[in-house]
N, C-alpha and C positions, 0 to 999 in steps of 0.2 A: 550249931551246925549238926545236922544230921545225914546219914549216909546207906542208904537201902541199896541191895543189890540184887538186880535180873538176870538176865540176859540178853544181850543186846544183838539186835536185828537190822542195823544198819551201822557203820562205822560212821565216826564223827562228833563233836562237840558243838552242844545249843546250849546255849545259855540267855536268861530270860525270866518272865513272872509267868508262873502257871497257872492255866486256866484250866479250870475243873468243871469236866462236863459231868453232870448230872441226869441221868438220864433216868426220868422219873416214868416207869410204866403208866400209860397214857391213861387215863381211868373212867371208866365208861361203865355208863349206867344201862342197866335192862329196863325199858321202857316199854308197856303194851302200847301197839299201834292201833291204829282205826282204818290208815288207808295205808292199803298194800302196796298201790302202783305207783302210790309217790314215794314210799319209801323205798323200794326197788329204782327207781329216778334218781335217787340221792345217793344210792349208791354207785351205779352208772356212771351219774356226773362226776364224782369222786373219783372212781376207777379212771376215767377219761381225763379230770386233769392229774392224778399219778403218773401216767402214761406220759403226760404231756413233760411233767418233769424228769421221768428215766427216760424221756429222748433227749431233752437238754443235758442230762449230767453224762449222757454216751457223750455227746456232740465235745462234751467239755473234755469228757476223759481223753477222748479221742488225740485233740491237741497235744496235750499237759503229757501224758503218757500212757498215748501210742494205742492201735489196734488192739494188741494183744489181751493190753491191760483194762481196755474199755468192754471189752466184751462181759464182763460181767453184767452189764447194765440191761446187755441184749438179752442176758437170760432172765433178767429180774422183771423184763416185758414181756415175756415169752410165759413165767410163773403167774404175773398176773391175768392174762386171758388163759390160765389154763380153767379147763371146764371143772375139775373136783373142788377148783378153789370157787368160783364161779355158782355153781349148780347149788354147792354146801350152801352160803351164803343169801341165796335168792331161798331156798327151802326152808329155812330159819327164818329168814320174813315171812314166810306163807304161813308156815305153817304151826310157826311158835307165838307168831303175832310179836314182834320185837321189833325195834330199831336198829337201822342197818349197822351203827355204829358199834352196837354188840352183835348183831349178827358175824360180822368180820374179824371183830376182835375175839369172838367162841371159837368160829371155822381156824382164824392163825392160830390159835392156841393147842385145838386139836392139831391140825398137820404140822405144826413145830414138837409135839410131843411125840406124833407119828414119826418123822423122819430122825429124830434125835435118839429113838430108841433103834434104829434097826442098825445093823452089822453092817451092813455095807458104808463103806467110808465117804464115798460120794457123796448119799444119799444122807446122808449124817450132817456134811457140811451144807447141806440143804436147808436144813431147821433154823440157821441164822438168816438164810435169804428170804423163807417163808416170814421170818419176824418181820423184817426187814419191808419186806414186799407189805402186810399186813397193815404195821403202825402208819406206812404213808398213806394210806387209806384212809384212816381212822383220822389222820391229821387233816386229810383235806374233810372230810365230814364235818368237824370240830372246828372247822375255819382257823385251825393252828397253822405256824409255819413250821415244819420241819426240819429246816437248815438248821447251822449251827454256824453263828457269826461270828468273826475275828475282829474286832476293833485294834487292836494294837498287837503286836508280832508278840506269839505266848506258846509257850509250851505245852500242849493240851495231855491233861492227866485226866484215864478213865476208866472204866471195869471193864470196856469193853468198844471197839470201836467198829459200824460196820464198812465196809467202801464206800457204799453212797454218803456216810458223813464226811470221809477223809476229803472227799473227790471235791462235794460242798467249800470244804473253807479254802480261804484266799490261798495260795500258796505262797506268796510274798510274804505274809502273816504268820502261816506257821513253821514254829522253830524245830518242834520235834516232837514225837507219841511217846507217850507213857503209858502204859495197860498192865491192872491184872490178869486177866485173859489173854484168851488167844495165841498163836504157835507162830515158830518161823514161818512157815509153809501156807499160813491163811492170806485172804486174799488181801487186808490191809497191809503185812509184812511183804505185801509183794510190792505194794505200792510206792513202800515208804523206801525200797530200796530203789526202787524207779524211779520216783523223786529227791532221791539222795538226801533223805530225812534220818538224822539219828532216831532213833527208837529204841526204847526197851517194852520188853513183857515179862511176867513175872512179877513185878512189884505191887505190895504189898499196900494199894494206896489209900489217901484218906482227902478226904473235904476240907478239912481243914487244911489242907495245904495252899488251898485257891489264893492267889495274889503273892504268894510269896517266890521271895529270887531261887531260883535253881537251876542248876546244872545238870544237862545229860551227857555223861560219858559213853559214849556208842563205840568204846575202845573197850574197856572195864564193865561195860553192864550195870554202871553203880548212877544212881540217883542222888544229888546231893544238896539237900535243903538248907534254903540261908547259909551257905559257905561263909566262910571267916574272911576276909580282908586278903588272907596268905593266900588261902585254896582260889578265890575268886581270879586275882592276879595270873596264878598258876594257870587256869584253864584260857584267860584271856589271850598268855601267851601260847599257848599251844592249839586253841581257834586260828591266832595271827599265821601261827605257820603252819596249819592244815590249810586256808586259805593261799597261802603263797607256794605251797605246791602243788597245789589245782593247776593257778596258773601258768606253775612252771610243766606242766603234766601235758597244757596245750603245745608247750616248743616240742613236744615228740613226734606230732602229728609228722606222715611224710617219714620219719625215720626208719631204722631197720629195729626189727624185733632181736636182737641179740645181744648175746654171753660177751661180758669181756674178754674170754678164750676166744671170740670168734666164731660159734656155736649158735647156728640159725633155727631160731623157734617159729613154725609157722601160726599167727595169730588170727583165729578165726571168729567170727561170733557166731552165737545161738540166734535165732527169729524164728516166729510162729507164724509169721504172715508177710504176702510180697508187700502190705503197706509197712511194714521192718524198715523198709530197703535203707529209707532215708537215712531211719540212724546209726546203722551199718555202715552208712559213707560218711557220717558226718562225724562220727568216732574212729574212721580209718581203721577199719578192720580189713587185714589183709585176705580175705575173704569167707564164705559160710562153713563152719564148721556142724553145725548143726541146724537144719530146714524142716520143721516137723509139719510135715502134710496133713496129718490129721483136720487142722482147722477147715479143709475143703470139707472134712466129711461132717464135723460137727455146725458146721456152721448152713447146712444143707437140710430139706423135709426127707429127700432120698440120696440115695448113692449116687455121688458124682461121675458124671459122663467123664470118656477119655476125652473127649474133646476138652471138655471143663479144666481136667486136670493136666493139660498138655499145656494150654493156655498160661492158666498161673507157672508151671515151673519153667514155662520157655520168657514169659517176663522176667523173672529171677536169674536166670544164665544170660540172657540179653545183657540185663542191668549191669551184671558183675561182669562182662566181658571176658578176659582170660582169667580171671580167678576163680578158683576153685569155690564150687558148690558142692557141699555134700548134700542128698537129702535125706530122710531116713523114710523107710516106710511106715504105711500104716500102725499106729500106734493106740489104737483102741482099745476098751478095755478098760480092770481097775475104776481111777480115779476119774476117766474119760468116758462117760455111758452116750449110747445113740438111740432112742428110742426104736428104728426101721432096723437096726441089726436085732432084733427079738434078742437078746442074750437071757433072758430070763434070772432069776436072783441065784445067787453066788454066796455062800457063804464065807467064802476069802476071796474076794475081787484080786486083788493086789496079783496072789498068787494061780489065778484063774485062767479063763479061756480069755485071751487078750493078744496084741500084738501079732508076731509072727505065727503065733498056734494059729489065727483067728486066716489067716492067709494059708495058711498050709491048708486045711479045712476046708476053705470057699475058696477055689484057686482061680474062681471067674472073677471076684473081686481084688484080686491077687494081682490077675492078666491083665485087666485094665487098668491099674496102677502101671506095672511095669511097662506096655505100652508108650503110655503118656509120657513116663520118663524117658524112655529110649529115644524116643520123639524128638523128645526135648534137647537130647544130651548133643542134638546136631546143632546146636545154635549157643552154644557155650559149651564149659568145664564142669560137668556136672559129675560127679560121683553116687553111687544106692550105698545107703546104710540098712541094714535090716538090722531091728532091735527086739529084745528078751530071747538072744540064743543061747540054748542048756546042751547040743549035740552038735557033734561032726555029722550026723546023718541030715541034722536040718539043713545044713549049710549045701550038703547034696542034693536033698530034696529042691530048694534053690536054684541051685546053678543048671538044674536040669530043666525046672520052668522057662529061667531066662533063658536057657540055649534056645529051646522052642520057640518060645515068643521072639525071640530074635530072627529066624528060619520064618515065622512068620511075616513078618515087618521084610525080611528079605523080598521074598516072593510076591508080596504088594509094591517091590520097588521103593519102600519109603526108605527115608536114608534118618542112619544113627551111628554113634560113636558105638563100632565093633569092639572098641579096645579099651570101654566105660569101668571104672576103675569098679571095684564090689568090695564095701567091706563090712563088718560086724561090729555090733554094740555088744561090751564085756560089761555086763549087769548082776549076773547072776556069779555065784561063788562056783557054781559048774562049768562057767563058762573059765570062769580065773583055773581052775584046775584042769581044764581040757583046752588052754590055751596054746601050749606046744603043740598041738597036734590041728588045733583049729587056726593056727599060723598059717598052713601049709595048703589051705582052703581058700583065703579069701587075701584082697593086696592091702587091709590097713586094720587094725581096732581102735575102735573108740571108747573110753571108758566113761558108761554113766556113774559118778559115782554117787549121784545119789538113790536111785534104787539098787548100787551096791551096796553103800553103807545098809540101807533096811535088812537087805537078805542077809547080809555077814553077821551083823549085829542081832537079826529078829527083833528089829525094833521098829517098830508102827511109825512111819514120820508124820504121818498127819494128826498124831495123839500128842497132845499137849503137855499130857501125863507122864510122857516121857523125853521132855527134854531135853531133863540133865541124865539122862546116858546114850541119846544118841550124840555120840557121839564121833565125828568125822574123821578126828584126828587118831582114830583108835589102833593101835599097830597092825592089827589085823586086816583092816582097812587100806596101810598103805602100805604094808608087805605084800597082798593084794597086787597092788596098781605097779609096784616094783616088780613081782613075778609077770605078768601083763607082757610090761614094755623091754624085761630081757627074754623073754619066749617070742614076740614078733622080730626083735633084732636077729635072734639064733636062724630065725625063717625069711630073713631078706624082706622085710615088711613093716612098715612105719605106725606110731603109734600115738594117739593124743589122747584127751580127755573133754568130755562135755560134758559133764555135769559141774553143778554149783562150787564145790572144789578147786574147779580150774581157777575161778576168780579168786582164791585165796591167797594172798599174795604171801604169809606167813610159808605159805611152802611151796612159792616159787620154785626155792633154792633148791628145795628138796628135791622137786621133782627134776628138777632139771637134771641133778645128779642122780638120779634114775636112769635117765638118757629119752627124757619125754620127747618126741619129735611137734608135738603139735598142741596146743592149749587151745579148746574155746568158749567162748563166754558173753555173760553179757553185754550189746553195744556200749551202753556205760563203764562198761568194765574195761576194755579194750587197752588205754593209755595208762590207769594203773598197774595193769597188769605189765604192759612194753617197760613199764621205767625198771617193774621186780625185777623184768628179765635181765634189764641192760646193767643190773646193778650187781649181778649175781655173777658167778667166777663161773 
């Protein structure tokens, strides 16, 4: 028996024979051509049935998990007809006399070396999608198939996994990821938490492990090869009873989110999209605690019209009826680029023109946001979040737009919720320390705490390199969200958290004795979280 240790990216126990992917760089010969136009054809046809598969594996994602999560596929179609990737490619046949199938494999190679060196983080995580976009190329050229097949239910161990592999295999089939590569934060670690996959990354792995029994601890972060008889046992029963309190996890549905003292926690979910809705209601979230609008603007060739964006938020408060919608505003920026906002390069995205600066700034694209929401706010419970606030003056800057815009909306006779609740994202350690006094500004805070942990800590979360010290649990961090939620009490104004944290159920308890008013989180997360509460004094 042997026992390697990561860190683990989904909670839960697989156990199983691992299957070790291999992912052998696809190997492609430089070949002079003779005919140019057929082999421009064959890359064509190539690109066109690529295409034809990142519509299938959207189509698929879409089901399995959700909108939000499938979107990456739209972007991986969107990279392939992009023209630099395109133009390179068709040039290198012209003009070096080559076969398409190095032609493409030259072009990925430069633009994965181009995006992997530059500073912007975005742009960075780019280099895996260019690979990604590339080898299916190269695959259908090569008449290979690209998938990657399950015959019997296995633990897949790998240096490296991208989404389109994950998304591929059966999900019935797979028990759980194993990776030396790759961070919480990448887009497989998202998946594997949406599909309620133990996972670790980090480990240490090797070939020779393929076929043998193992265990993934997604409690402990520990990988354990060939277990003994004793350990085998041990994990069998505590699968038994992770599994029998799923089930028990569904009798909360319908229940109240509270304290044994009696102590009501309103439990909200996070969604990036009104196609969410579903599993919002089907996890029984007692309504939105976080609505990030952005997906209208990223998902758009320009800036969405107030009409566009009245539409989707008045679905959203329809849908939820009298429960609370929070939305937040525009949250552009950083890790979220739009090609029509020209933002031009950033040396520290992260810490950049983004968010609420990017509204302060362009107040016309500011107005027709709040527009649309005030709109809206007449056909349900909606609440505005504005998020990365670092001053008291921004939050005036604010409340002076919306009065206008509101005196607008007056005088056209459209009718909106005058009494729309306004409150702020605590992100920033400025914001933690000017929170007494930004209490007395707006009626709720919300704490993100995952671009708090970044900024408290100065730690990169999308850098892999720094794992093992970001870390969430760090006292500063929840000294932090402690000062927070007794600075909005002192102020008559209620206080929750949306970031990833909130799901933590290890500090439910904590927070609760904080005196957290509001928790929200992912739809999955919803019913683990209700039982931490009800379990908690």
């Amino acid at each position: 028996m042997k026992i390697f240790c990561g860190k683990a990216i989904f909670r839960g126990i697989a156990i199983g024979k691992i299957l070790f992917n291999s992912k052998n760089k696809q190997q492609v010969r430089r070949n002079k051509i003779n005919d140019i136009d057929t082999e421009i054809s064959r890359f064509e046809k190539a690109k066109e049935k690529a295409s034809q598969e990142l519509n299938k594996l959207y189509e698929k994602a879409l089901k399995e998990v959700g909108e939000n999560n499938a979107a990456i596929f739209e972007v991986h179609s969107m990279m392939l007809e992009d023209d630099d990737f395109n133009d390179a490619v068709i040039d290198k046949i012209k003009n070096q006399l080559v076969n398409a199938e190095y032609a493409v494999a030259k072009t990925g190679d430069d633009l994965v070396d181009m995006f992997a060196n530059m500073e912007d983080e975005y742009f960075k995580a780019r280099a895996a999608d260019m690979k990604d976009i590339s080898e299916r190329v190269i695959s259908k050229l090569i008449g290979e198939d690209s998938s990657f097949q399950l015959k019997e239910p296995s633990i897949i161990v790998a240096e490296d996994l991208a989404p389109s592999e994950t998304i591929q295999m059966d999900k019935d089939k797979l028990l759980a990821f194993v990776t030396k590569l790759g961070s919480s934060n990448s887009h497989t670690a998202i998946l594997a938490r949406t599909m309620n996959l133990p996972a670790l990354i980090g480990i240490d792995i090797d070939s020779k492990w393929n076929g043998k029994q193992a265990v993934v601890d997604g409690y402990s972060g520990k990988l354990i090869i060939d277990p003994d008889k004793e350990t085998f046992e041990k994990y069998i029963k505590i699968q038994k009873d992770d599994l029998e309190k799923r089930e028990l996890l569904k009798e909360l549905k319908g229940k109240e989110t509270i304290t044994k003292r009696g102590k009501k926690i309103n439990l909200y979910a996070n969604i990036g999209k009104p196609a969410d809705l579903s599993n919002v209601i089907e996890h029984d979230a007692e309504g939105i605690g976080l609505f990030r609008s952005e997906f209208l603007y990223l998902d758009s060739d320009d800036f969405p019209t107030e009409d566009e964006q009245f539409s989707a938020y008045k679905k959203v408060a329809e849908t939820m009826g009298s429960k609370k919608v929070i939305i937040r505003t525009l949250d552009i920026g950083a890790d979220k680029q739009v090609d029509y906002f020209n933002f031009g390069h950033e040396d520290n995205p992260a810490m950049g023109y983004r968010a609420i600066r990017i509204c302060l700034s362009q107040q016309d694209i500011f107005k027709t946001q709040l527009r649309a929401l005030l709109r809206a706010s007449a056909f349900g419970n909606i609440s505005i979040m504005y998020p990365m606030i670092i001053s008291v003056d921004e939050v005036k800057q604010i409340k002076v737009i919306v009065k206008n815009v509101m005196a607008e909306l007056e005088n056209e006779k459209i009718d909106f919720n005058r009494d729309i609740e306004q409150g702020i994202m605590i992100e920033t350690p400025a914001a933690v320390i000017m929170s007494d006094e930004l209490a007395k500004e707006v009626d709720f805070f919300s704490i993100g705490t995952n671009d708090l942990t970044q900024y408290t800590l100065a730690v990169d979360r999308q850098n892999p390199k720094l794992e093992n010290i970001n870390d969430t649990h760090h006292p500063a961090v929840l000294r932090s969200i402690k000062t927070v939620i007794e600075n909005a009490h002192k102020a008559g104004i209620w206080a929750g958290i949306c970031g990833e944290l909130g799901a933590d159920t290890s500090l439910t308890e904590t927070f609760i004795s904080y005196g957290i008013d509001e928790l929200s989180v992912s739809p999955t997360f919803i019913l683990p979280v209700r039982k931490a509460v009800r379990d908690s004094e």
